[in-house]
Backbone of each chain as ProteinMPNN parsed JSONL, in Angstrom:
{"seq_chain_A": "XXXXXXXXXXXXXXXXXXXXXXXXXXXXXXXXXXXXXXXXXXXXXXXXXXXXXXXXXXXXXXXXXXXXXXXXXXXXXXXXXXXXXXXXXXX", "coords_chain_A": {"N_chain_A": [[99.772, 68.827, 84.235], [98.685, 71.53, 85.777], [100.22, 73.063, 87.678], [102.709, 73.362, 87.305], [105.151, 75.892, 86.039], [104.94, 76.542, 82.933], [107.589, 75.975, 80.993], [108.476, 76.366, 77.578], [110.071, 73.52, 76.093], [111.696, 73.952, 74.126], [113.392, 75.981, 74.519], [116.225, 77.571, 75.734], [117.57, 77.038, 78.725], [119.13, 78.993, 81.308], [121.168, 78.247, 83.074], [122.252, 76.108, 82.015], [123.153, 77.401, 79.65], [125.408, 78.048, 80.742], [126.655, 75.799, 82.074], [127.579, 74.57, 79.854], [129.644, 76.355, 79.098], [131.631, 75.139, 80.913], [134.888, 74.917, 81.138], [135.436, 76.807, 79.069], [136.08, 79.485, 77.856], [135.0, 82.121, 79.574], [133.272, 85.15, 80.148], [132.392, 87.564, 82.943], [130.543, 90.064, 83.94], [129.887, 92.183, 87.163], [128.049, 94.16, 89.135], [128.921, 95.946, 90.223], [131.233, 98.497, 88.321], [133.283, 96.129, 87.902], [134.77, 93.59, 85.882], [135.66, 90.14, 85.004], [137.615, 87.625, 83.191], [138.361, 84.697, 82.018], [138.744, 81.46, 82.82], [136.807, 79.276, 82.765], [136.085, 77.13, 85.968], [133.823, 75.713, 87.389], [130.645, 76.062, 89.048], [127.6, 76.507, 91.061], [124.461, 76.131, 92.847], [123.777, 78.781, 93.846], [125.23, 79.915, 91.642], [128.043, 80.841, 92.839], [131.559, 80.913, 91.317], [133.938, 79.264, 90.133], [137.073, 80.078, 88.68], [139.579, 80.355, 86.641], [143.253, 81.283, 85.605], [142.567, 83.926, 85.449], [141.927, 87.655, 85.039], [141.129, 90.096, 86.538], [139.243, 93.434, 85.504], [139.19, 96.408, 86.429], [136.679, 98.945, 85.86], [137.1, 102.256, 85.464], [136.462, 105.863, 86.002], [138.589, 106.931, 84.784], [140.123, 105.158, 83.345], [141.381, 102.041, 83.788], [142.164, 99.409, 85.462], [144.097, 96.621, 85.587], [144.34, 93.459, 87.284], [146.068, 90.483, 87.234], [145.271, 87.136, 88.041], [145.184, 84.106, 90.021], [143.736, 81.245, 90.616], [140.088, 81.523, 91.384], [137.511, 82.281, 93.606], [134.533, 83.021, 93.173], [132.285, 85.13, 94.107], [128.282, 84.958, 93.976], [127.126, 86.188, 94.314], [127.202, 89.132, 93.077], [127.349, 88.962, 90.886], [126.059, 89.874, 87.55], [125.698, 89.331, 84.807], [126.791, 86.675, 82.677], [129.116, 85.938, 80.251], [129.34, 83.659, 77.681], [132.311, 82.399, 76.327], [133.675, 85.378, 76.43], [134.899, 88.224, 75.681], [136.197, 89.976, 76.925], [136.237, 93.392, 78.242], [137.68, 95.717, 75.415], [140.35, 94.376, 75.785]], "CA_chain_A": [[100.19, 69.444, 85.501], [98.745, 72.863, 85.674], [100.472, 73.805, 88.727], [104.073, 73.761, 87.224], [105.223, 76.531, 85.467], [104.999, 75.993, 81.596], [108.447, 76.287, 80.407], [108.553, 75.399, 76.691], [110.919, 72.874, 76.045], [112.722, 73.978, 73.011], [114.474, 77.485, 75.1], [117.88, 77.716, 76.665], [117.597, 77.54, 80.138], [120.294, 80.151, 81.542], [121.942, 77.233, 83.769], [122.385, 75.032, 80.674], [123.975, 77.419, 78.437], [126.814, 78.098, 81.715], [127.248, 74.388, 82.226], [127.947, 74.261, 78.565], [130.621, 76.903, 78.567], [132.581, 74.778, 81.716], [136.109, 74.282, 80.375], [136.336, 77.022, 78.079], [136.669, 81.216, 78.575], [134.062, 83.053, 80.196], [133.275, 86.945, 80.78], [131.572, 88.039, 84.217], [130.706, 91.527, 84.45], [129.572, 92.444, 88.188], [127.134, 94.359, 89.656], [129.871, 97.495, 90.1], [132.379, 98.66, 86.966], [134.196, 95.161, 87.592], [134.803, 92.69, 85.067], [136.399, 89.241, 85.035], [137.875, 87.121, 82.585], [139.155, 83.354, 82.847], [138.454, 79.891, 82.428], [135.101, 79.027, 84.476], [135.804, 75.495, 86.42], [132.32, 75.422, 87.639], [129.739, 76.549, 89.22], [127.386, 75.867, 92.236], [123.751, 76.672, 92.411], [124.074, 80.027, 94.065], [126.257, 80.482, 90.773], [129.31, 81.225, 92.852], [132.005, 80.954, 90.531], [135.278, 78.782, 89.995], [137.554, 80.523, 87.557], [141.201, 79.801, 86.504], [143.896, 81.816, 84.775], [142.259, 85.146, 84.918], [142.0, 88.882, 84.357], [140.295, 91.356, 86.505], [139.178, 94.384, 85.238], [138.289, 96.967, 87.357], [136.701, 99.738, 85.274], [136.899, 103.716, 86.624], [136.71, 107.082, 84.739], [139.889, 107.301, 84.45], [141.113, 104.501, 82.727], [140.87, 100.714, 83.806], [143.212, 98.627, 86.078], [144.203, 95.021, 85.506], [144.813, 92.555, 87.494], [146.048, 89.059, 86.798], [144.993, 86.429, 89.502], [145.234, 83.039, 89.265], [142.38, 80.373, 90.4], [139.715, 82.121, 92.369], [136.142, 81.481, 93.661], [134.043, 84.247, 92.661], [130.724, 84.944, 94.762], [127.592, 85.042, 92.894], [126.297, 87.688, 95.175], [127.565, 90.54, 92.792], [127.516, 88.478, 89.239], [125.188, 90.376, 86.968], [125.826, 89.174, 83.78], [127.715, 85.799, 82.132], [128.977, 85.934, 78.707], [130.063, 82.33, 77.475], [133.319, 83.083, 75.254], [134.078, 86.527, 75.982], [137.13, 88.956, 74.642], [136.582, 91.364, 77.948], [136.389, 95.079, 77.519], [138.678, 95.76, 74.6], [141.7, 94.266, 76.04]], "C_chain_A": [[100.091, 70.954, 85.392], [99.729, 73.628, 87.389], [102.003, 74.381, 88.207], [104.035, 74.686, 86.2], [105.651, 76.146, 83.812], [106.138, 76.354, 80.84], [108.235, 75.671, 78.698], [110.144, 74.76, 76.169], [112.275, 73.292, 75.003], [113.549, 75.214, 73.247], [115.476, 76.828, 75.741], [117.389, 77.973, 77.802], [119.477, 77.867, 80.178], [121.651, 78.861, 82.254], [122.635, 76.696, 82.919], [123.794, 75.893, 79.808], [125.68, 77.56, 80.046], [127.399, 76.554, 81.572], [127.928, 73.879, 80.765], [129.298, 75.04, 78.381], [132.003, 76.844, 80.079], [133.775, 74.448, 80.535], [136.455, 75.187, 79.738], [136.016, 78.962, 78.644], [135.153, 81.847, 79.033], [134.398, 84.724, 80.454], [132.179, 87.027, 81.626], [131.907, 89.69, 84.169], [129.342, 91.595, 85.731], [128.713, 93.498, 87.718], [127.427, 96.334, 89.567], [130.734, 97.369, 88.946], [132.997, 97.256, 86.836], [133.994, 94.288, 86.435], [135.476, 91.67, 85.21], [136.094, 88.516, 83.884], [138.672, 85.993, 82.614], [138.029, 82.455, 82.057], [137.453, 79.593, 83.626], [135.327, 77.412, 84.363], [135.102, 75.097, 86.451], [131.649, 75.963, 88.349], [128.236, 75.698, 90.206], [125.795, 76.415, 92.197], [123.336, 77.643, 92.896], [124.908, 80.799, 92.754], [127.447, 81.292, 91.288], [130.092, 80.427, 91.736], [133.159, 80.012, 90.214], [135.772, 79.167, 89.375], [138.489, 80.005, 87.716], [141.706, 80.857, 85.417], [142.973, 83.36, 84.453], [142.42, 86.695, 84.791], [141.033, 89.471, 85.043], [140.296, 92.722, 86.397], [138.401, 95.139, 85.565], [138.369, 97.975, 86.446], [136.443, 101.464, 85.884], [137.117, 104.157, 85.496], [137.711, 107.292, 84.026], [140.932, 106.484, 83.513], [140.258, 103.106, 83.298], [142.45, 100.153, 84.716], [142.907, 97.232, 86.034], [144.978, 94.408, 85.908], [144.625, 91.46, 86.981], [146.032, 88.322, 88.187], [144.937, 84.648, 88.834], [143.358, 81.701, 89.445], [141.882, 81.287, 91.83], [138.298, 81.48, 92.144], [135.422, 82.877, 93.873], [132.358, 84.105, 93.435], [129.866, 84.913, 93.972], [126.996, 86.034, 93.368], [125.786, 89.102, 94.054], [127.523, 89.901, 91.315], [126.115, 89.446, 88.612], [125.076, 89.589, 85.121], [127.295, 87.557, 83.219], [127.641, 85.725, 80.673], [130.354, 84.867, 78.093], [131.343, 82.917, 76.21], [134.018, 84.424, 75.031], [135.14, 87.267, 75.788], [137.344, 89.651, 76.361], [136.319, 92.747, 77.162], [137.619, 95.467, 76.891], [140.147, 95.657, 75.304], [143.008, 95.431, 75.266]], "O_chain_A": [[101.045, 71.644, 85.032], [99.558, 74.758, 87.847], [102.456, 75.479, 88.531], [103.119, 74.586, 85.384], [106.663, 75.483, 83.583], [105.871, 77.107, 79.904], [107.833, 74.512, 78.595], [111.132, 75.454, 75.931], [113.463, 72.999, 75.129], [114.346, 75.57, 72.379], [115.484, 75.685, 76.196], [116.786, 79.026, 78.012], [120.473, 77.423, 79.608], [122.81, 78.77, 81.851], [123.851, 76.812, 83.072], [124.885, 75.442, 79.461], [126.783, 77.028, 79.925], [128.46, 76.267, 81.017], [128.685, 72.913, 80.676], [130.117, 74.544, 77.607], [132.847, 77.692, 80.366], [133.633, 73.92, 79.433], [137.645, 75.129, 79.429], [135.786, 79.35, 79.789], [134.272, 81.737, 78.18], [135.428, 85.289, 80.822], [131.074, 86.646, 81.24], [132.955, 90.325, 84.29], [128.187, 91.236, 85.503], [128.518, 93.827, 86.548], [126.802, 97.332, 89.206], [131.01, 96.241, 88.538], [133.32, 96.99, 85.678], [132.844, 94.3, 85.996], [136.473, 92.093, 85.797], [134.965, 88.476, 83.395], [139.743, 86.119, 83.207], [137.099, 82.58, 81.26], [137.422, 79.675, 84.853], [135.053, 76.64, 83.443], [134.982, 74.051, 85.813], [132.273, 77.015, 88.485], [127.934, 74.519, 90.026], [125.724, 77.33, 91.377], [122.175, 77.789, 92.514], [125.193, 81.996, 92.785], [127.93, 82.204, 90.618], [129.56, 79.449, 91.211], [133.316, 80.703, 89.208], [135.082, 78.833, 88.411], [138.658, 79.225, 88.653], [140.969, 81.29, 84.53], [142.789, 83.773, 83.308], [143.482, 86.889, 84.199], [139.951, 89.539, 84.459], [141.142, 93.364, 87.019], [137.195, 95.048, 85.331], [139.472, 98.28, 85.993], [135.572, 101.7, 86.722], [137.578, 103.667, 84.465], [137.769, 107.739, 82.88], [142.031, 106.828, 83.077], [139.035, 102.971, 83.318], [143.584, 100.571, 84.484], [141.834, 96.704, 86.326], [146.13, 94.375, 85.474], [143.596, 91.123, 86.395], [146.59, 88.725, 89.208], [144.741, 84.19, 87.708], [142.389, 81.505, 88.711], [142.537, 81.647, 92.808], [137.879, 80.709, 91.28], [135.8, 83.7, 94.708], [131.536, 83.199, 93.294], [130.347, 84.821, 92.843], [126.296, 86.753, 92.655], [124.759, 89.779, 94.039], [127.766, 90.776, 90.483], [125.183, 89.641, 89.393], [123.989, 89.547, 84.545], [128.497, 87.631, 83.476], [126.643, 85.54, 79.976], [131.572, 85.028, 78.028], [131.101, 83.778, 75.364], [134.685, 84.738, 74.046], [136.282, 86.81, 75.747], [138.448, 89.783, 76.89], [136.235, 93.038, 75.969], [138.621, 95.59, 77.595], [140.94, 96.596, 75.383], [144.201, 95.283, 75.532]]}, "seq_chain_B": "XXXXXXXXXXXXXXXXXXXXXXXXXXXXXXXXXXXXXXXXXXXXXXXXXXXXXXXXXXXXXXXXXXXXXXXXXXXXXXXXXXXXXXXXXXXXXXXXXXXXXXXXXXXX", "coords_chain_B": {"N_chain_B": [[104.346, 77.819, 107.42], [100.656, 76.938, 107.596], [99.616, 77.659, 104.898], [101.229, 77.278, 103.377], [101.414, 74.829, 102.738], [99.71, 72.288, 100.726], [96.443, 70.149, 100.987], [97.316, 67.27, 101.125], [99.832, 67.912, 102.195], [101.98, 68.621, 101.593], [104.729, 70.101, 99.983], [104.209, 73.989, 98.831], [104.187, 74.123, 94.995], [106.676, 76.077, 93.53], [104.83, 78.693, 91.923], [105.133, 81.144, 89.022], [104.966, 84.739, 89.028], [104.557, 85.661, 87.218], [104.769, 85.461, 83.593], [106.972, 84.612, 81.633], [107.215, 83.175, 78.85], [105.447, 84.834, 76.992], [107.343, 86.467, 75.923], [109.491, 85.265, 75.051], [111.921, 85.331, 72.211], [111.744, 87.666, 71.657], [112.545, 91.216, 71.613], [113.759, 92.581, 73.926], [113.996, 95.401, 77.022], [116.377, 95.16, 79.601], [116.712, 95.749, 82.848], [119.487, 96.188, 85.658], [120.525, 95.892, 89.237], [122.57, 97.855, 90.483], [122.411, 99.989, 88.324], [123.043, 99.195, 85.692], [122.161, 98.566, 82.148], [120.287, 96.618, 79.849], [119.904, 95.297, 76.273], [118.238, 92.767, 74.699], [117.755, 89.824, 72.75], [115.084, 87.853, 73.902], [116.115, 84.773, 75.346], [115.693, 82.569, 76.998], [114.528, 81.533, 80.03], [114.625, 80.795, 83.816], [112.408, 80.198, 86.578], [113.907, 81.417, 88.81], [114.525, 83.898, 87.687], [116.722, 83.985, 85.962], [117.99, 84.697, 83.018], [118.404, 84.35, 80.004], [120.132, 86.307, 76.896], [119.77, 87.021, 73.408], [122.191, 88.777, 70.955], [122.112, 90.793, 72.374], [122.916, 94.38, 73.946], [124.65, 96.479, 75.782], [124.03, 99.359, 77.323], [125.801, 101.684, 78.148], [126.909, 103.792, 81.438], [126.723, 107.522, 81.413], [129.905, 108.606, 82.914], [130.477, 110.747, 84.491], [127.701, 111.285, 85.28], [125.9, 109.263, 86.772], [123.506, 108.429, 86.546], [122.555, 109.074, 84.04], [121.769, 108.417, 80.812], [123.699, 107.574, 78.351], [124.778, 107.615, 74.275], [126.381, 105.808, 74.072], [127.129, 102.007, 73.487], [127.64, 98.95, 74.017], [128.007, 95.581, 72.304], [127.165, 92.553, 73.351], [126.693, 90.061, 72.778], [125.756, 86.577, 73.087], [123.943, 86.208, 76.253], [123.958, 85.693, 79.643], [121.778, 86.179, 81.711], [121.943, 87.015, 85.146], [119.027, 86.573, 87.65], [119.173, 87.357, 90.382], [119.963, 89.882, 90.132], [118.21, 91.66, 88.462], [116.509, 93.863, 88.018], [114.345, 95.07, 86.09], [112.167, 94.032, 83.818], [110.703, 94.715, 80.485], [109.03, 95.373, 77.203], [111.186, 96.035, 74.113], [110.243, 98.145, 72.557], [108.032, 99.541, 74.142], [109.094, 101.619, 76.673], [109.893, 104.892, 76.611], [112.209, 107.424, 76.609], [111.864, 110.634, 78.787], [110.833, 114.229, 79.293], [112.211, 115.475, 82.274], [109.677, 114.918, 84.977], [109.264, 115.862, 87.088], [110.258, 118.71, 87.429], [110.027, 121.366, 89.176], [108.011, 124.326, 87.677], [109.58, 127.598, 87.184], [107.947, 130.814, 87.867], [108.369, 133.293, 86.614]], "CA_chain_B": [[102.843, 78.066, 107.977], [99.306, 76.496, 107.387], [98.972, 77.978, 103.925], [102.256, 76.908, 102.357], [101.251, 73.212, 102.416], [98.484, 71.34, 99.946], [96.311, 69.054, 101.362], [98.059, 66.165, 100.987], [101.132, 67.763, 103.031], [102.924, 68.482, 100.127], [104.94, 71.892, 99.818], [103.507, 74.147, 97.248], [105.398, 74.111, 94.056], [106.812, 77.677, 93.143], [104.866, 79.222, 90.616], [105.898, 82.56, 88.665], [103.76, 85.401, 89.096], [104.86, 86.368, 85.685], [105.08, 84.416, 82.398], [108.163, 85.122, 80.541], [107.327, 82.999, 77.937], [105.388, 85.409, 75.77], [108.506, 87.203, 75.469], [110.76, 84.858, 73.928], [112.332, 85.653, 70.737], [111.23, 89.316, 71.529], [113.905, 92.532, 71.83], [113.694, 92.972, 75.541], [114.834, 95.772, 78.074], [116.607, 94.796, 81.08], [117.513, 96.758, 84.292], [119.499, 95.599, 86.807], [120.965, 96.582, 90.196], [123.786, 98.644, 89.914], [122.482, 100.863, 86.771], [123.593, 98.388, 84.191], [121.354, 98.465, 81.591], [120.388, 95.756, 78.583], [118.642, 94.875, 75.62], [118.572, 91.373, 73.631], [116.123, 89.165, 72.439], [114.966, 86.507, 75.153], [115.661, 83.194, 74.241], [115.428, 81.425, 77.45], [114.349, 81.866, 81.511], [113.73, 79.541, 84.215], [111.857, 80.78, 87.55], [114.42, 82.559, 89.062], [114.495, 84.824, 86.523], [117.953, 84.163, 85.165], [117.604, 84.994, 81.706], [119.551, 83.922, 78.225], [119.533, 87.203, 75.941], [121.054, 87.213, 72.585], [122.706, 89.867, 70.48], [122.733, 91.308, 73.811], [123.428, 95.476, 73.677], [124.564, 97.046, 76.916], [123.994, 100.66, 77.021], [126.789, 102.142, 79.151], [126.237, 104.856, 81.671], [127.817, 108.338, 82.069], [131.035, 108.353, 83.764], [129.963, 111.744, 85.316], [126.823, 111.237, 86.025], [125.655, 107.599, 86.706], [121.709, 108.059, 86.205], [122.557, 109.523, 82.665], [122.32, 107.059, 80.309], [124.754, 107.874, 76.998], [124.464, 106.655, 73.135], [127.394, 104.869, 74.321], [126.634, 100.993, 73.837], [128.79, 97.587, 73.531], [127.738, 94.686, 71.537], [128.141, 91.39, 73.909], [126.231, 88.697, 71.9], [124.678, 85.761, 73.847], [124.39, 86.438, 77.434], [123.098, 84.868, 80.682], [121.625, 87.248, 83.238], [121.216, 86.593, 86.522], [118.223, 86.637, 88.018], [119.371, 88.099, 91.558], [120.233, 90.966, 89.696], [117.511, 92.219, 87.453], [115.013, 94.522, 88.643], [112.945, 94.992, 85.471], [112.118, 93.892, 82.169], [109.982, 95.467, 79.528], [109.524, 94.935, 75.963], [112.144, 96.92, 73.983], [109.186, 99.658, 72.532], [107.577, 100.014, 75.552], [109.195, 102.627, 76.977], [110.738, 106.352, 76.327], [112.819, 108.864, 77.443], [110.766, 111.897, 78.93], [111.424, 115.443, 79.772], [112.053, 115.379, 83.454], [107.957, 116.011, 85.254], [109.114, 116.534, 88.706], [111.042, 120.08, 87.6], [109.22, 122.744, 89.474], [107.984, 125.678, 86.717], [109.65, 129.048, 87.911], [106.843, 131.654, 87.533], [109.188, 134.942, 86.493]], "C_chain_B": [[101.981, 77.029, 106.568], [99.419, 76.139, 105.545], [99.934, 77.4, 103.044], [102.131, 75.241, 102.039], [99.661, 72.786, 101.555], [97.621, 70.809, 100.966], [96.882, 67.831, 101.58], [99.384, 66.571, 101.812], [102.075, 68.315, 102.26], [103.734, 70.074, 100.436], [104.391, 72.541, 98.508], [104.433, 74.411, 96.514], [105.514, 75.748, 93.346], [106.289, 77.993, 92.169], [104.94, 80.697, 90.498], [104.659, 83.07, 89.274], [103.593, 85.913, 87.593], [105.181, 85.384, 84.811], [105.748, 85.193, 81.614], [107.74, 84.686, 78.921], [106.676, 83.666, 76.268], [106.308, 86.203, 75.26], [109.389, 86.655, 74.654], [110.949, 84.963, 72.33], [111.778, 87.058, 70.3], [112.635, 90.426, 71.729], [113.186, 93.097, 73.176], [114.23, 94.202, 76.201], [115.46, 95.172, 79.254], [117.343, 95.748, 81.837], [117.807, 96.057, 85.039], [120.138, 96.325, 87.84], [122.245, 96.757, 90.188], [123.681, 99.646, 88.96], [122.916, 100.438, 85.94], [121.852, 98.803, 83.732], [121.182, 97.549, 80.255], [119.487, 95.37, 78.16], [119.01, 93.64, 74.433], [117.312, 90.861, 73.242], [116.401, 88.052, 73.054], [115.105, 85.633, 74.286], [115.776, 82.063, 75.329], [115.269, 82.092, 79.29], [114.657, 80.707, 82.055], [113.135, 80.87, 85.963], [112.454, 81.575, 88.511], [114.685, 83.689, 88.603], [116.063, 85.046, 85.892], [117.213, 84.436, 83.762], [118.795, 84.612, 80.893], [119.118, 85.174, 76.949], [120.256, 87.007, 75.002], [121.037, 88.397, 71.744], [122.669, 91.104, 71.167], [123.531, 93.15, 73.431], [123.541, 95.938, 75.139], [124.631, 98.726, 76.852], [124.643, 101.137, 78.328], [126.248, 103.943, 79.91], [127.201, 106.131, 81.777], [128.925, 108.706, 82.88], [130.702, 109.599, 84.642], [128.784, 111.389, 86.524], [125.921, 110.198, 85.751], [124.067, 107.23, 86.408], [121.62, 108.432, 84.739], [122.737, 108.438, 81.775], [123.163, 107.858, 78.627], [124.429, 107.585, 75.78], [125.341, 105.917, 73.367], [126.849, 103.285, 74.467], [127.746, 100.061, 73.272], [127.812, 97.051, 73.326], [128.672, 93.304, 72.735], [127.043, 90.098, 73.874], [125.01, 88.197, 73.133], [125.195, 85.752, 75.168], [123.784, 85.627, 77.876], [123.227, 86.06, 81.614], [121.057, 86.824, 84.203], [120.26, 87.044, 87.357], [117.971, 87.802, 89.509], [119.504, 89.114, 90.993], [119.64, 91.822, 89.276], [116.29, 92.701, 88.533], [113.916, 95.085, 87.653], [113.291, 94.842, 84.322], [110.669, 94.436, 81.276], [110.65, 95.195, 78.253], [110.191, 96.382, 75.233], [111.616, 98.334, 73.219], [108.531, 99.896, 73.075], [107.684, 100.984, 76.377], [109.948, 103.678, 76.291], [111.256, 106.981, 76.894], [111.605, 109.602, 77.607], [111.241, 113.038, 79.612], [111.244, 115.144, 81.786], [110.654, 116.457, 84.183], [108.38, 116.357, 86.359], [109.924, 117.977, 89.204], [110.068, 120.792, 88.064], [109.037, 123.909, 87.826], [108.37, 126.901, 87.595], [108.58, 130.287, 87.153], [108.094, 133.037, 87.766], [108.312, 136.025, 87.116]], "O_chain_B": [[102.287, 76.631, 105.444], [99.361, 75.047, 104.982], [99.537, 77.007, 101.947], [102.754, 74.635, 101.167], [98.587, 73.137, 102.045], [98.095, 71.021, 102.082], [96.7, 67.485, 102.747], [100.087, 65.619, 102.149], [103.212, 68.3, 102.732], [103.212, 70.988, 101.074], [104.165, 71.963, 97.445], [105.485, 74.874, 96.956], [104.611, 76.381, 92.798], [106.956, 77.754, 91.162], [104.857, 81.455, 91.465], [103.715, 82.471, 89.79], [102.624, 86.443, 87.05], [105.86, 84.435, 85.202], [105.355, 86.196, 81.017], [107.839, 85.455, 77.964], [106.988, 83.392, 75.109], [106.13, 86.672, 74.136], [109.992, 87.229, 73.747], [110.123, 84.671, 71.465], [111.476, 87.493, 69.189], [113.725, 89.948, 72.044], [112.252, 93.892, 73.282], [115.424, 94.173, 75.902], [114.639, 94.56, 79.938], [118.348, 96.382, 81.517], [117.013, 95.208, 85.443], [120.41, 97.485, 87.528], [123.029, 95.853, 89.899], [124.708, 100.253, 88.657], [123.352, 101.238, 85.113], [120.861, 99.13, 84.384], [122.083, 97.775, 79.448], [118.451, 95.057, 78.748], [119.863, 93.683, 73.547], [116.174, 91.315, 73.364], [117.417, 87.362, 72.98], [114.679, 85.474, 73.142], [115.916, 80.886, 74.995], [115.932, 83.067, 79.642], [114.929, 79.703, 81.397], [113.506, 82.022, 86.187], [111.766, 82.406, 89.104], [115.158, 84.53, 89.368], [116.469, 86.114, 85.435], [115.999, 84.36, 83.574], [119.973, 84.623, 81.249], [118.119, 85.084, 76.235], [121.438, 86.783, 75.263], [120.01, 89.075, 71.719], [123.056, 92.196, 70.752], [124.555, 93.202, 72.75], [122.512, 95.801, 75.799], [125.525, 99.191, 76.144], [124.098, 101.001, 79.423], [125.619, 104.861, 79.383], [128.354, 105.95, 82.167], [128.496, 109.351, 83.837], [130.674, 109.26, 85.825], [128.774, 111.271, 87.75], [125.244, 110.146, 84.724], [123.567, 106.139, 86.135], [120.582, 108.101, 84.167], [123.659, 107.628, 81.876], [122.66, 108.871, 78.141], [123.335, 107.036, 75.909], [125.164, 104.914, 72.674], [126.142, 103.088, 75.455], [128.529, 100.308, 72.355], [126.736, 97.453, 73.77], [129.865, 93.084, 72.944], [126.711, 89.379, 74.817], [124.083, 88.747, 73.728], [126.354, 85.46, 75.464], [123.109, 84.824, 77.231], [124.187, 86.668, 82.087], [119.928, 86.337, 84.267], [120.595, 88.071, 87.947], [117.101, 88.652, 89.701], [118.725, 89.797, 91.658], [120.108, 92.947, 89.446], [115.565, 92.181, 89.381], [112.829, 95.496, 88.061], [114.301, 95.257, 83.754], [109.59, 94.391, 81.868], [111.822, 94.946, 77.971], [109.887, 97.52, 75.59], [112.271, 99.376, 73.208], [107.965, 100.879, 72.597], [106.667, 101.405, 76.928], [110.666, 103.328, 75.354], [110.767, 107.263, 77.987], [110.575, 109.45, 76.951], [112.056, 112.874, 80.52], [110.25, 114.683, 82.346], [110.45, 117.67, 84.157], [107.82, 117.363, 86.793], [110.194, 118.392, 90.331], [109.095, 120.9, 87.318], [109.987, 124.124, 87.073], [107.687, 127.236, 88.563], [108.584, 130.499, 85.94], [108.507, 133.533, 88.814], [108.693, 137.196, 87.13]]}, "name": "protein", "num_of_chains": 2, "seq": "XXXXXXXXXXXXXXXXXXXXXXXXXXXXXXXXXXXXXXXXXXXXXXXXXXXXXXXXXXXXXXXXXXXXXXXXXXXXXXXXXXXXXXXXXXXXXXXXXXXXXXXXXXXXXXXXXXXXXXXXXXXXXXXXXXXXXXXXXXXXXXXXXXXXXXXXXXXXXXXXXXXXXXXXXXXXXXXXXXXXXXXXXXXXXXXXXXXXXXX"}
């Protein structure tokens, strides 16, 4: 099938490793300074977000403000970056 | 329209314009929208251009002045970047800094 694009089989597709890190802590850093931290429920294929139990961290010159929020649904609009397991910016 | 269908009726099946895959397991740049900036070594796409980088370096930008980029960099392992996001990749010796060309010369 030359028409489909030749993925080779033995890479991480990006989807895969998310669906793999349902259930356990996730780091989202946005698009602007923000950051979030939480438990990723799941995920939709727009990659809006489900989180639980988390931590956003809005980052400015000046310092950093953190809120705690509890279960939220996170657009994917503004996601730039998912990092399966992460600490956050030095808590 | 016309052109988006096969013969057969069919829709046509998306292909890239770009092949990632000679990149994988390479030390990548990535730019995305917003002025983030990052460099890992690919280790996985699919046609939207999400991406899977690992040992993943983000090079943080000037708190002053947001087009400046800093030596300032975090360490954030194995990532997933989203595709909507990224507006270019290049391999990670590919490009350079350069004295800014579009300064006028003042003739004293």
């Amino acid at each position: 099938m030359a028409a489909t694009p030749a993925t080779n089989p033995s890479q991480l597709l990006p989807l895969e490793l998310v669906d793999k890190c349902i259930g356990s802590r996730i780091h989202i850093v946005m698009k602007n300074d923000k950051e979030i931290v939480g438990t990723l429920l799941g995920f939709d294929d727009f990659v809006s977000i489900l989180r639980n139990l988390l931590l956003s961290v809005s980052l400015f010159p000046q310092g950093r403000r953190i809120t705690k929020l509890d279960q939220i649904l996170l657009n994917g609009n503004n996601i730039t970056m998912l990092i399966p397991g992460g600490e956050g910016p030095e808590v | 329209m016309a052109q988006d269908r096969n013969k057969d009726g069919e829709k046509k099946k998306k292909e890239s314009i770009f092949d990632l895959s000679k990149y994988i397991d390479k030390q990548i740049r990535v730019k995305f929208q917003g002025g983030r900036e990052a460099s890992g070594v690919l280790k996985g796409f699919d046609p939207l251009l999400n991406l899977v980088l690992d040992s993943t370096i983000e090079y943080l930008r000037d708190p002053d002045d947001q087009f400046k980029l800093t030596e300032d960099t975090r360490q954030l392992g194995l990532v997933v970047c989203r595709g909507t996001s990224v507006v270019l990749i290049c391999p990670q010796d590919g490009m350079e800094a350069i004295p800014n060309p579009f300064i006028q010369q003042q003739d004293g």
